[in-house]
Phi, psi and omega in degrees: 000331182272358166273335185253354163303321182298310158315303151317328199257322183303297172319322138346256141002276174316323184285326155330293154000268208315326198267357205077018174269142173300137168267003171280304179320301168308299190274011163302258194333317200286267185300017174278298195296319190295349183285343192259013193264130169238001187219164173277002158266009182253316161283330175286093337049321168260036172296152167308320203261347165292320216292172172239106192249032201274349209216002165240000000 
C-alpha cells in the first residue's frame, strides 16, 4: 500500500512539474481545501492546473 501511496504522490507532484506548477504550493493549498470538498466539482476544483494558488 505504501508503493502505491508513493506512486500517486510522485505522480501528482509530477503532473505539477508538468502544468509549472509549484508542488509545494499546491499541496499546501490542496490540504488546506480538501477537508472541505463534499462533491465532484469541489475536487475537481483541486486539480493542479483548477486549485487557486493566490493565497499560498
Amino acid at each position: 500500500h505504501g508503493a502505491n501511496a508513493s506512486a500517486n504522490l510522485y505522480s501528482l507532484l509530477q503532473t505539477c512539474s508538468v502544468n509549472g506548477i509549484d508542488g509545494y504550493r499546491y499541496l499546501r493549498a490542496l490540504f488546506t481545501a480538501l477537508p472541505n470538498a463534499k462533491t465532484a466539482e469541489d475536487y475537481a476544483a483541486l486539480l493542479p492546473w483548477n486549485i487557486d494558488l493566490s493565497n499560498g
